[in-house]
N, C-alpha and C positions, 0 to 999 in steps of 0.2 A: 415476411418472416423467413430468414432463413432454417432449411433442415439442419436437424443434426448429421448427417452425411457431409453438407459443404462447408458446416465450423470443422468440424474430423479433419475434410481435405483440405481447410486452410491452415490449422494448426500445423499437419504433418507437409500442407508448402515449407513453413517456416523454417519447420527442423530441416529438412531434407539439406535445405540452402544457409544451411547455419552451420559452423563452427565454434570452439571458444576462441580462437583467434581471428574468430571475423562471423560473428552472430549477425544475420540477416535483418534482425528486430530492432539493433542497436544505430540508429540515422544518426545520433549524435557525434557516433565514432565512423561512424560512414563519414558523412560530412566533412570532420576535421580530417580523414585522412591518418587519423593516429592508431599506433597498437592498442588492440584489446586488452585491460588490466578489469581486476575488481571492480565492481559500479553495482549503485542502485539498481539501473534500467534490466540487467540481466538477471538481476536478483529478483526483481518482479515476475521476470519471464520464467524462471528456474522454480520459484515458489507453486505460477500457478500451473508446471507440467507436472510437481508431485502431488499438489493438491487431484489433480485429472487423474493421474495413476490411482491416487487413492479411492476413487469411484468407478473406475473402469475396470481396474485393476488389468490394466495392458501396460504390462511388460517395458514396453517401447517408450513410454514416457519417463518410466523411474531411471531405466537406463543411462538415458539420454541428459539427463539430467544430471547423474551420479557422475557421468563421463566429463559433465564441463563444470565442474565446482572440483572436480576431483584435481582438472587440468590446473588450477591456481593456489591450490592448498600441496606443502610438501608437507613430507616426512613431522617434518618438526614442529607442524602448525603455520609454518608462515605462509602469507597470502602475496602471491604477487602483483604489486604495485599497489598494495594496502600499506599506507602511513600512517600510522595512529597518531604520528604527533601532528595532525593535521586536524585533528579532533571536526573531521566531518560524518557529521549523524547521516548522510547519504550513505555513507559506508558502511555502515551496519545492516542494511539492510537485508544485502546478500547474507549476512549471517541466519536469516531468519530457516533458511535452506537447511542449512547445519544440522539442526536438531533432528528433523525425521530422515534425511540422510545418515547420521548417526546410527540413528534407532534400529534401521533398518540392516545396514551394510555394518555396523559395527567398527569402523577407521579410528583409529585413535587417533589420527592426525585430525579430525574433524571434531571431535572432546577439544583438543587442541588449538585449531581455530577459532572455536567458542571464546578459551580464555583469552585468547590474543585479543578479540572483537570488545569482550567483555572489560580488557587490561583499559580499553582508549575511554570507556564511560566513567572507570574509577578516576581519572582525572579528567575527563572533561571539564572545562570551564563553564563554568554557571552566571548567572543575570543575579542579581541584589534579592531575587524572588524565586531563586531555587535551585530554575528552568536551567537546562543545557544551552549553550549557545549552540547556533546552526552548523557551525563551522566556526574554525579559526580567523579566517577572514572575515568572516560577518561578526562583530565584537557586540555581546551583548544582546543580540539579538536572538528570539525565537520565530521562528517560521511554524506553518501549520503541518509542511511537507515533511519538516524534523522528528513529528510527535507519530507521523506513520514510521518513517524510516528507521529509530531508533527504541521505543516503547515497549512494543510486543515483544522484541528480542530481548529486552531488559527484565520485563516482566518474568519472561519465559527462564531468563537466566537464574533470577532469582528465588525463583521456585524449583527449579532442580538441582542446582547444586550450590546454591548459597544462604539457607537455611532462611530464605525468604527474608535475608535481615533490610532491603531496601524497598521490598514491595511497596511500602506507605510513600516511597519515596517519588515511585511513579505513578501513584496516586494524584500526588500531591502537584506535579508536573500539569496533570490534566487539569486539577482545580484549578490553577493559576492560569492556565490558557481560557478555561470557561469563564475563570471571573474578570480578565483584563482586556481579551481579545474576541469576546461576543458582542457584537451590538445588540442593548436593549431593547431597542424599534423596532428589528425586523429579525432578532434570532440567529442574524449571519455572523462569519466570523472574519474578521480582517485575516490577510492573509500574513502578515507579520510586525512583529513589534519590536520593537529599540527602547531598550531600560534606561538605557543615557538620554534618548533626544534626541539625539546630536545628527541621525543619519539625515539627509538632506529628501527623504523620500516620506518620514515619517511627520504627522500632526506634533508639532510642540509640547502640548501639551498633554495630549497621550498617549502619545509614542508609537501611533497606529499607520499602519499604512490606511490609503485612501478608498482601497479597492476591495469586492467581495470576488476572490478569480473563484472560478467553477475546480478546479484539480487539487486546488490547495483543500480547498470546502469539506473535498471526497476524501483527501488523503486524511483530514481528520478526523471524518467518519469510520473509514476503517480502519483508523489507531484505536478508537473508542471501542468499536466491538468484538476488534479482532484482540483487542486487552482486555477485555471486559469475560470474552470468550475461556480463557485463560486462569481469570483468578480464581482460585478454591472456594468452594460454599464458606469456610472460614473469612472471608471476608465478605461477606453479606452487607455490611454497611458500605462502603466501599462502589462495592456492584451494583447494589440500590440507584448510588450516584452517577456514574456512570451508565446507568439504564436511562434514567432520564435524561441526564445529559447526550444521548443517546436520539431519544424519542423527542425531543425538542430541537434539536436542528432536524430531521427527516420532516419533522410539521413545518420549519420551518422555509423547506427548501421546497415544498410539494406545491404551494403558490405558485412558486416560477416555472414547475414543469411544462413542457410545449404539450397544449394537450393534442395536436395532430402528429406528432411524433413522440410521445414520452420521454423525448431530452431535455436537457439544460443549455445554457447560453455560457460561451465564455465568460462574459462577464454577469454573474446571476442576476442579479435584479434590474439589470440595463436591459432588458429581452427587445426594446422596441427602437433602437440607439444604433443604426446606421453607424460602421459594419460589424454590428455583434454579429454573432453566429453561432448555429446549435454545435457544441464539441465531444466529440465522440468519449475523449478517456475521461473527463469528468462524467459524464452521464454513467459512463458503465462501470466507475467506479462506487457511483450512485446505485445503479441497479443494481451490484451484488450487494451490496452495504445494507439495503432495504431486506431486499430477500435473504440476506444472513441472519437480518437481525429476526425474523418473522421465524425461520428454522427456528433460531437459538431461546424462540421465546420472549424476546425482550420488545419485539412487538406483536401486535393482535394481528389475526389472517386478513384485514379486510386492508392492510400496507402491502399486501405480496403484489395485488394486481398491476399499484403503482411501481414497483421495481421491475416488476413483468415486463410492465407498457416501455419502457425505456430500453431494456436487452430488446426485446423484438423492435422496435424502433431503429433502432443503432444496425441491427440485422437488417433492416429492410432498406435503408436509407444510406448506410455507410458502407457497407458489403457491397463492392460488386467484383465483377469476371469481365477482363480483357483477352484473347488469344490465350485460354486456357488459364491464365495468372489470377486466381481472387487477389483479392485488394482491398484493406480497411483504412478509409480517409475521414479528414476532417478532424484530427490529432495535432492539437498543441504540441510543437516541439518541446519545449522550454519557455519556463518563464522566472522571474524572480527580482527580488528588489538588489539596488546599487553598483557595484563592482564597476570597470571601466566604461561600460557602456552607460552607465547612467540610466538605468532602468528605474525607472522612478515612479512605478507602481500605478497611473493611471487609466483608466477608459484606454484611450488613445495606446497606451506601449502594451496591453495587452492583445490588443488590434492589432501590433506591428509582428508581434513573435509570428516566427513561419506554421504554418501549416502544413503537415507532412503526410504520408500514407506508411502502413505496417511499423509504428515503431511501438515498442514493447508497452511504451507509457499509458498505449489507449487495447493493445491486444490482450496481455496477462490479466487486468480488470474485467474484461468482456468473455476468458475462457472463465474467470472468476463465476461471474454471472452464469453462466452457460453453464457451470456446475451444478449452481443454485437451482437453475431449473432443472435438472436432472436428479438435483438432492429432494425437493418438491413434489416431483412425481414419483420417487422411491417411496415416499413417506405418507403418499396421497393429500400432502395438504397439511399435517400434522405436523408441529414442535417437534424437534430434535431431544430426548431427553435427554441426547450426550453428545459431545464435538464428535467431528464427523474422525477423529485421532482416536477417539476412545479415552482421553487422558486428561479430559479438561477440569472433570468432576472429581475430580481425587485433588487430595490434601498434593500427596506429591505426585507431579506427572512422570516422574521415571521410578516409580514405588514399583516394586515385582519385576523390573524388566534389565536382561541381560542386552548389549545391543549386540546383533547378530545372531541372536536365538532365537528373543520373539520375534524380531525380523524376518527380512527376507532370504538372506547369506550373510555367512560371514567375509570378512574380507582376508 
């Protein structure tokens, strides 16, 4: 198990060697060699330095975070190298930052940003069944990755300045992934569906990919709770569903846990399938996702041990120190169905994707966790009676609040 002293000094490795024009976390934009723009990947890492600030309350992380969302957002709300008519729910994701960035600092250019982010889901293109499509280039299709990336921002939107008139809407998003894209047999959920057919990756007849990946799994777990986290007691029925829906994939997933390390397998239910392998950012996407839900109520204390066993896992087993450099391995770069490469969703191409060290996909989930445990032992063991924002329990999450007053400064 690693201390909490050498997560501290791997976090602040990151930032130290991090820019927004060239973030240390980001191997994907390392790799190709390209400028730093807008992305998911940063948006993950950005999320969970204000989440840390908001338990620590150091300074250093709100900062630091305010300084690289601040870098891509101007005056007038526009985000650089965000195309909304690209209608990619990846991109949403970094908006998720937006809000307590707001709250806090008070930008109107960050009010701003919101409706820019908010402008690309009023016309997002939708599946015969509701759902968003993934992106433009994926036609018709939902992915599990989409319903983290784009949902909670949606939710969140909805509830504070759009007089919640779509809330049912992203309700109704989730029901349609629970009822199309879980398997009955084993509770898992394919990692994506095509409404047409037609993609050359998907079963004919129901439009599923072949495979259960372990990151896609996680990302829909914490769409689930981190939306679920969100909705107003005013939606009690709603929540109900989502609770279970909730508690029934975590039963579902808790089978395949490694029980000598508390991870998962890239590919979940292959565990014994020559060359799976245990992979860090699904696991610890898993183990905050447990241990959130177990704060938030939505499951009983005797789930925390298993979300436990998997951050200390990942800590003991993915963690290590070279000539002074910690180092977190065993990270999925990337995975995903069709496009040029032919990704065609099997055993076998989930095996082929790289394996990488320090990238944000498998770190921001694991400081996630690492909250969770420090939110755990604030609370001795005990439900959260409120998000750890203070705002989750109210009809409206910005009811009472100036931003830049109750915050931290103005800007």
């Amino acid at each position: 198990m690693a201390s909490n002293a050498i997560l501290d000094r791997y976090i602040q490795q990151l930032m130290e060697t991090s820019t927004p024009e060239a973030p240390a976390w980001n191997i994907e934009k390392i790799r190709a060699g390209k400028k730093n723009t807008w992305n998911y990947i940063d948006g993950c890492m950005i999320k969970a330095l204000i989440e840390l600030y908001g338990i620590t309350k150091d300074e250093g992380y709100l900062d630091f975070a305010d300084a690289f969302i601040d870098h891509f957002v101007d005056e007038e709300g526009h985000i650089e190298g965000y195309r909304p008519e690209d209608y990619n729910l990846d991109n949403v994701n970094a908006g998720k930052t937006l809000y307590r960035l707001y709250e806090i600092f008070g930008k109107h250019k960050y009010r701003l940003a919101m409706d820019t982010i908010y402008g690309q889901l009023e016309h997002q293109p939708r599946t015969r069944e509701g759902n968003f499509w993934h992106k433009a280039i994926y036609p018709n299709q939902v992915w599990l990755d989409g319903m983290y990336m784009a949902q909670p921002f949606y939710m969140q939107y909805e509830l504070a300045f759009h007089d919640r008139r779509a809330c049912s809407d992203s309700f109704h998003q989730f029901e349609t992934v629970h009822k199309i894209m879980r398997n009955p047999l084993n509770g898992l959920y394919s990692h994506a569906y095509d409404a047409s057919r037609k993609q050359f990756w998907c079963d004919p007849v129901t439009g599923l990919s072949s495979s259960f990946w372990l990151r896609a799994e996680g990302w829909f777990a914490m769409a689930v709770i981190d939306t679920w986290e969100l909705m107003p007691p005013s939606m009690s029925g709603e929540k109900d569903a989502l609770r279970q829906m909730f508690q029934e994939l975590v039963d579902a997933m808790l089978p395949y846990q490694d029980k000598e390390t508390g991870m998962w397998h890239q590919v979940i239910n292959l565990p014994n399938i020559a060359p799976n392998y245990l992979e860090e950012s699904g696991s610890a996407i898993f183990a905050n996702a447990i241990m959130k839900g177990v704060r938030l109520g939505v499951l009983d204390s005797s789930y925390y041990p298993k979300g436990r066993a998997a951050f200390d896992g990942i800590c003991r087993t993915c963690l290590s120190e070279e000539d002074g450099k910690l180092a977190l391995k065993n990270i999925c770069l990337v995975a995903g169905l069709g496009n040029k490469t032919h990704r065609e969703g099997t055993f076998d191409y989930y095996m082929r994707e790289p394996i990488v060290e320090n990238d944000a996909k498998g770190v921001a989930p694991l400081i996630l966790a690492y909250i969770e445990t420090m939110q755990h032992d604030a609370l001795k063991g005990a439900a959260d009676p409120a998000s750890p924002c203070g705002t989750c329990s109210l009809d409206d999450p910005f009811d009472g609040y100036t931003p830049g007053i109750n915050g931290k400064k103005e800007s």
